[in-house]
N, C-alpha and C positions, 0 to 999 in steps of 0.2 A: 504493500500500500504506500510507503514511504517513498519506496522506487518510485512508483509513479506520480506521484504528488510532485516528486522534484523535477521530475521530465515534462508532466505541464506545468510547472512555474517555469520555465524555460522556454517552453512552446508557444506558450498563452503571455508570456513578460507578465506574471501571478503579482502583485505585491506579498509581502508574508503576513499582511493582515488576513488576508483571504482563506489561506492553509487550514485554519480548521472549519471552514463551511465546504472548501473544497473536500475535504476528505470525509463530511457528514454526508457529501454528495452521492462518492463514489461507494460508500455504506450502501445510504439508501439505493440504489440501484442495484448493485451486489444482491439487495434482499427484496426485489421485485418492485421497488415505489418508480414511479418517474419524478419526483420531484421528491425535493428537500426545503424545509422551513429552518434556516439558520437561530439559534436562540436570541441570537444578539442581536442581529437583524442584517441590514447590510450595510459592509466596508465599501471604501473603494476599490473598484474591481478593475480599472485605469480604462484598458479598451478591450478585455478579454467576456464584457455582459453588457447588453445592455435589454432594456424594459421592453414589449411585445413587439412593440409599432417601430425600434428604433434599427440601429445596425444588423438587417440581417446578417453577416457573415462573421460576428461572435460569436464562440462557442460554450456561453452559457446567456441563459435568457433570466433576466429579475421581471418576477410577476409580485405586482401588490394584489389581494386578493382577499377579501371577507376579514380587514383589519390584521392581517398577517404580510409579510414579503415570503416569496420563494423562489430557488432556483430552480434552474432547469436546463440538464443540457441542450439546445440548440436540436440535436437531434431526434430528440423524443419531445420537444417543444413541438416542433414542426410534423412529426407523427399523429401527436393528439389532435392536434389542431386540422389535419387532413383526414381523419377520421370523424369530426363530428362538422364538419362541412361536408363531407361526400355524405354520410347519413342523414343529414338535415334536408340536404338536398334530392334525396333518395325520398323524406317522409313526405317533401313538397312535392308529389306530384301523382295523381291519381291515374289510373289504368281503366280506360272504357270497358262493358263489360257488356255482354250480346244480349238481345229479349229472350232470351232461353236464360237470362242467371239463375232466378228467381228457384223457377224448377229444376237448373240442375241442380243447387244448393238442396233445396228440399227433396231431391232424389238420393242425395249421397247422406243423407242428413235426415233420412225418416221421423216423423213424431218429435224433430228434436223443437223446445222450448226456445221463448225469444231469448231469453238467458245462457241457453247452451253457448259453454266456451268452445268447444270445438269447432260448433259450424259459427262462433263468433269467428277465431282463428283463420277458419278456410275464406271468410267473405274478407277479411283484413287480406289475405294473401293475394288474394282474384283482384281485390279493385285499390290496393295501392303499392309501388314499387319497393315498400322496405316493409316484409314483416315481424315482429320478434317474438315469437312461441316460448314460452317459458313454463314451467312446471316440474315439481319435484316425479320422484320415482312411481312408476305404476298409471301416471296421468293422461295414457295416450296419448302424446309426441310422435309417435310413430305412427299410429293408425289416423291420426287425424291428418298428417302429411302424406297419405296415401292417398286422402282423398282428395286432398289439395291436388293433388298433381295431376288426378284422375280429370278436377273440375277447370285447370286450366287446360289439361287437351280438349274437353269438349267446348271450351270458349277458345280454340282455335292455335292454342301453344302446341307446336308441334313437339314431342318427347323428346327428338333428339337435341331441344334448345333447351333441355330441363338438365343440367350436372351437377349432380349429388357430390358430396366431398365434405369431406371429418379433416380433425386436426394429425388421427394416426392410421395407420393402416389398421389394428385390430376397432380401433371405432367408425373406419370404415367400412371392413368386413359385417359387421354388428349391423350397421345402418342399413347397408345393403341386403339383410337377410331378413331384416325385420321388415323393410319395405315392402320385399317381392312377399312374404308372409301376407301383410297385410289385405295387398292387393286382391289375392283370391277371393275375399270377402266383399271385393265390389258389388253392387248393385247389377242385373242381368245387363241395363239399358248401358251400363259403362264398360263390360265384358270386351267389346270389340278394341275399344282402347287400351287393355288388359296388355298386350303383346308389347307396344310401345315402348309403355309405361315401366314393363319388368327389362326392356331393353335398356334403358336409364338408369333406372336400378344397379344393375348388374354392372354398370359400366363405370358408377361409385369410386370416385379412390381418395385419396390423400388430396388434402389442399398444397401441398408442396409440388405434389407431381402432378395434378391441374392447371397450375398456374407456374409450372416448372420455375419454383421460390428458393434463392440461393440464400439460404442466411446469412452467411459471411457479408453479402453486399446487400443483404437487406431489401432484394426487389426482385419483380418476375424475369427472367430470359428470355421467352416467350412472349409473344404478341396480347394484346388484348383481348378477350373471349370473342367469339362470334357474337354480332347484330343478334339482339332478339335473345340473348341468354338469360335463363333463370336460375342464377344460383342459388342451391339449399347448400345450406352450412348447417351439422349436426355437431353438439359437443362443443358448441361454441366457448364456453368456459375456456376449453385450454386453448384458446389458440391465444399468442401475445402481442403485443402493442407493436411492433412491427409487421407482424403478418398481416392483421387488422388494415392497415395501412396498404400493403400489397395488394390486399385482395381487393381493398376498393379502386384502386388505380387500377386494375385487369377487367373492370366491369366496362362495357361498352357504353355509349353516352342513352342505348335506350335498355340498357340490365335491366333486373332485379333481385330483389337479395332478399331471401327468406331465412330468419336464423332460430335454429333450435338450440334447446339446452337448459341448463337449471345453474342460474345465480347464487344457488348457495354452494357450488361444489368448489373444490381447491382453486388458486388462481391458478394460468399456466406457469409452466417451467420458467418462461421466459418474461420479460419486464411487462407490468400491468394488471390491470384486472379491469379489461373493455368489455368484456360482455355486461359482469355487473353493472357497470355503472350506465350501460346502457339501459339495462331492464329500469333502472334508480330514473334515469332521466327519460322515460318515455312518458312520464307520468304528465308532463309538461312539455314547453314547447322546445323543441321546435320538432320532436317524435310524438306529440301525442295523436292518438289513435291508432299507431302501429303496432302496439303492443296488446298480447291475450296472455293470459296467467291462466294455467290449468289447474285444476284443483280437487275434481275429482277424480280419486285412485281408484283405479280396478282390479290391478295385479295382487295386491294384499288381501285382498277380503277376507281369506282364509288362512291369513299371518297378521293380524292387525297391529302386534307388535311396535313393526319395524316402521310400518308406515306414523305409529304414534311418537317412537323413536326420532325420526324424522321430523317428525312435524315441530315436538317441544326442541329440537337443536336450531331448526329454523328457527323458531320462535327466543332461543337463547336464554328458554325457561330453565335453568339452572336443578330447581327442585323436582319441576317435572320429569327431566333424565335420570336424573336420583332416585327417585322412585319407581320410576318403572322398571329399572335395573334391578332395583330390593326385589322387585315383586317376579322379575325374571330368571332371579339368582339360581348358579346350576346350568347344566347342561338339558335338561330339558327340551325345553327352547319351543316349548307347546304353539306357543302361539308369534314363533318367528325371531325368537330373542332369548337368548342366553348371556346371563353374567358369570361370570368365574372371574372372581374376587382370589386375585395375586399381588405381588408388588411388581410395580408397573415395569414392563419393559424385561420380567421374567418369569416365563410361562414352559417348564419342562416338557417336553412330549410329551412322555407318560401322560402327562396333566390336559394334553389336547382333549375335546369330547371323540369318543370314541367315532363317530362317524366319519368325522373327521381323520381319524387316523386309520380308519377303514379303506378312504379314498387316497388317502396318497398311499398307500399300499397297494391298491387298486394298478395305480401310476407304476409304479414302481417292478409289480408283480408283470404288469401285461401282457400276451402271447406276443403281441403283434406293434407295431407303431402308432396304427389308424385307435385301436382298443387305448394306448395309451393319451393319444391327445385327448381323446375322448373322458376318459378317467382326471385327464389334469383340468379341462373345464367343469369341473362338475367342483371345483372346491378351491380354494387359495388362501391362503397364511398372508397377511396383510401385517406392515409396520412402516412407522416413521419416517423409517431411516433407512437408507442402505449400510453406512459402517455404525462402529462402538458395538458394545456389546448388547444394546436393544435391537442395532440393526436385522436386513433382512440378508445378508451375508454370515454373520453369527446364528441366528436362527435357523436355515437351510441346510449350515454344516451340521447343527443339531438332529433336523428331521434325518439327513441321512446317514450320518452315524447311529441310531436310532433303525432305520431300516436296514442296513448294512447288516446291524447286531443280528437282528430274524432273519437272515437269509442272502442271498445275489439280489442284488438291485439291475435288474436289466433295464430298466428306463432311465435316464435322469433329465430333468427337464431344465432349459436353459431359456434362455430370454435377450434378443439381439440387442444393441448397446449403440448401433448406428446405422444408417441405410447403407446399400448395397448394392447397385444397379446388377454389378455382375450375378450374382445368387437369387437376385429379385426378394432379398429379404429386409426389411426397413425394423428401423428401430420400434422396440416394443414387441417384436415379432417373439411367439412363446413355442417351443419345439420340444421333441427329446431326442439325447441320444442315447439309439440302442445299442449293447453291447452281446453279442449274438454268439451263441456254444462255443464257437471257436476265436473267442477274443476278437473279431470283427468291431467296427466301431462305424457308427453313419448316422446322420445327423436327420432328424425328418419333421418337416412343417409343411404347412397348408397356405394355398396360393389366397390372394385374395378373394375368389367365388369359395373357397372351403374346400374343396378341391387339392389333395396329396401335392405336394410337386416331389419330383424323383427323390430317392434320397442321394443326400451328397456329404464326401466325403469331409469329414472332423475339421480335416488340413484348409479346409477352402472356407470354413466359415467366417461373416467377419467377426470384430468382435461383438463376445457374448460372456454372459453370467448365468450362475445357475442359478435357476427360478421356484426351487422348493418355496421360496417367499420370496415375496417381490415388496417393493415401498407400494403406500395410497396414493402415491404420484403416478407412479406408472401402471396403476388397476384402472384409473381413469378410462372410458370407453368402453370398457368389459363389465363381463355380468357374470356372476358364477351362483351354481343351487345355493353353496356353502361358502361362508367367509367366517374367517376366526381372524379378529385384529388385534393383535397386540399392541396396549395403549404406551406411548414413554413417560418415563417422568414429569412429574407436576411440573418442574422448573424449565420443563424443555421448552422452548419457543416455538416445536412444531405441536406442542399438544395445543390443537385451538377447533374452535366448533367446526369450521369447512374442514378440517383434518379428519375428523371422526363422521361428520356426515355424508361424505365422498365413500368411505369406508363403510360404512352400513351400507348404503344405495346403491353397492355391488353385487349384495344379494339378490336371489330370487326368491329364496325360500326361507333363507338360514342364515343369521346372523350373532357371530359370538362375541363380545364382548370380556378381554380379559387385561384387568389393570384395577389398580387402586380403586379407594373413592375421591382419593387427593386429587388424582391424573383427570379421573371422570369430570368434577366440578371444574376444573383451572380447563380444560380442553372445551367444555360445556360453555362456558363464561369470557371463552378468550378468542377473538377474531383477529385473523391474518392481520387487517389493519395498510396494506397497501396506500401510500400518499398518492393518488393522483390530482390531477389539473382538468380532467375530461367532461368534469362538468361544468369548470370554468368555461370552457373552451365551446360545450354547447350550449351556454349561455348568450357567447359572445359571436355564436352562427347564426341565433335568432334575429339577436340584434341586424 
């Protein structure tokens, strides 16, 4: 940090008044804020800042704002501020809609109520150019986007101008299977567009490699999307303040941009927390009326648990997650929710609920490759951290020393660590390797459609980690029957409520809880906390 502090006071001509707002800067950034509020306020900064409207080509920006000053670097200055201009300008402007809406809404939309958020959601999609779909787990996100897609082919969008695209490839996968899922359930009269429709679907992938997105340089390589494009973006949560930024620059001057997701989940990996604050600022101008909040669950009904789980960490009810944990305590987990009450961040195998340690056995034991991927979605050990000894690097060595002990472990499952053109394996990608009677070794995952790709040899993979447990960072996208999360210490900075609620929201069926009461309240009661500028900035698009 000191390295670099001294190299721009040399680049920038710093005074050494500056040195410790510079370096609460480069903190805050480090830990996903775009901007920094100095205590003291602000020095002379000579010619290295100046205020919004003044010297573009400093490379930090002083915002006076809501009786505070803050910095900001120049380049995420200029990110936020192209982000709630292309979206402002996305909410201003309304999309004609044929003398057939009416009916086909009420055709994909049976019975449904002037209140129904869904077919509110699908009419926001059809007749204006920016929609924002939000809703926690079980809310229909995905089936209500089925039929969005269904109701702008029959008002004349052709499927091949509709491109689906997530922040990863297993959240694209996901999207993609839940979509074409969906679709079967169309209405007779939309059947013919069925074919299209799963054409789109399927053709789903990565917002990186959509918009072929270099992160190093922060922008697309590729051309701007085709005239007449509608982008859906799913998992909006993780994508980050520069991608944000990409993806509205590669929209054509007549796009649209549909986005899904749930505001309460981790921010991204990467600097910001855009989606939130979008959901935050559509309440008002200059996105109001783009925005539909889903709210009723249907996935839970018969785990009501987790969805209640949910709802009191949305809510940041404190006593409420306390409680329902007492009342869940044990492995049980009747109704979607198990507590097992440890000291946080140390949870022995042996102490896993046994179903749990049924399925990574499951994994582990497999005849075959296809039987074991199969076996490793079906459950996932969730943590913090990837190192220290809470991490999911310490806990994995745990599970399979642990399966080692009862017998050959012919599976081991691993998890890629970067993309791959050559292998066609992207980061986040979850595999095993088999190790076969005769000491053979070959590495095997599944293509984007689900679909085996060959196996390939050990030597060729890129790199990768084993994935007996993965961090709640990178569950993000995924959904598994079973999740057992291990909480970390009270003190940790990552115990905070989108920590733990990302981590529940993985389940489908089953959700473990295992850590303190200490960890439980301080995670319950403590939010990421993210500094942004984005609502300054959609403020001042209104204007």
């Amino acid at each position: 940090m000191n390295a670099s502090i001294t190299w721009l006071q040399r680049r920038w001509a710093l005074p050494d008044e500056t040195v410790p707002a510079v370096r609460g800067l480069l903190q805050a950034e480090i830990a996903g804020s775009t901007a920094f509020a100095p205590e003291h306020g602000i020095v002379d900064w000579g010619r290295a800042a100046a205020p919004p409207e003044g010297d573009p080509n400093t490379p930090v920006v002083v915002v006076p704002h809501g009786g505070r000053t803050y910095i900001q670097s120049r380049a995420l200055f200029e990110a936020e501020r192209a982000i709630a201009r292309g979206m402002a300008a996305l909410a201003g402007q309304a999309v004609p809609v044929s003398d057939r809406f009416g009916e086909n809404l009420a055709a994909l939309f049976p019975g449904a109520e002037p209140e129904d958020r869904q077919c509110a959601a699908a009419r926001v999609a059809a007749e204006r150019r920016l929609a924002v779909i939000t809703g926690g787990p079980g809310t229909g996100k995905t089936y209500t986007l089925a039929r969005i897609l269904a109701l702008l082919a029959a008002e004349g969008t052709p499927p091949s101008r509709m491109r689906l695209a997530a922040p990863t490839g297993k959240a694209a996968q996901r999207m993609r299977a839940a979509v074409e899922a969906s679709l079967l359930d169309l209405p007779e009269a939309f059947r013919p567009l069925a074919a299209g429709l799963e054409a789109s679907a399927r053709a789903g992938s990565t917002l990186h490699s959509l918009l072929r997105y270099h992160p190093g340089l922060r922008r697309c390589l590729g051309e701007r999307l085709p005239s007449g494009t509608v982008l859906i973006v799913d998992e909006c949560s993780m994508v980050d303040v520069h991608l944000w930024r990409a993806l509205l620059a590669a929209l054509p001057p007549d796009g649209r941009l549909i986005l899904l997701g749930d505001p309460n989940q981790l921010e991204s990996v990467g600097q910001g927390n855009v989606f939130a604050g979008v959901a935050r600022a559509s309440d008002g101008p200059p996105l109001r009326g783009t925005h539909v909040h889903l709210t009723e669950a249907r996935r839970f009904r018969d785990r009501p648990a987790i969805l209640e789980l949910a709802g009191a960490l949305e809510a940041s009810d404190i006593g409420a997650v306390c409680d329902l944990l007492e009342r869940c305590r044990g492995t049980d987990a009747a109704d979607g929710v198990g507590w097992i009450e440890t000291p946080a961040g140390v949870l022995p195998v042996g102490r896993f609920p046994e179903s749990v340690r049924a399925a990574l056995a499951r994994t582990a034991d497999a005849a075959g490759p296809g039987e074991a991927l199969a076996a490793l979605d079906g459950v996932c050990i969730l943590t913090a951290q990837r190192d220290a000894f809470v991490g999911a690097r310490k806990v994995g060595a745990d599970i399979e020393q642990h399966l080692v002990r009862r017998g050959v472990v012919r599976n081991h499952p691993v998890i890629i660590n970067r993309n791959d053109p050559e292998t066609r394996l992207r980061n986040g990608a979850v595999g095993v390797i088999r190790i076969e009677d005769d000491g053979s070794r070959a590495a095997h995952f599944l293509s984007g459609d689900g679909t085996p790709l060959p196996p390939m040899s050990v030597m060729k993979l890129p790199e990768h980690s084993p994935a007996w447990a993965i961090t709640i960072h990178r569950s993000q996208g995924s959904e598994y029957e079973e999740v057992l999360v291990i909480l970390p210490r009270g003190e940790s900075p990552l115990a905070t409520r989108e920590l733990l609620y990302t981590a529940i929201t993985r389940a489908r069926r089953t959700v473990y809880v295992a850590g303190d009461r200490e960890s439980i309240r301080k995670a319950a009661g403590t939010t990421g906390g993210r500094l942004s500028l984005l609502a300054w900035q959609f403020a001042k698009a209104q204007g």
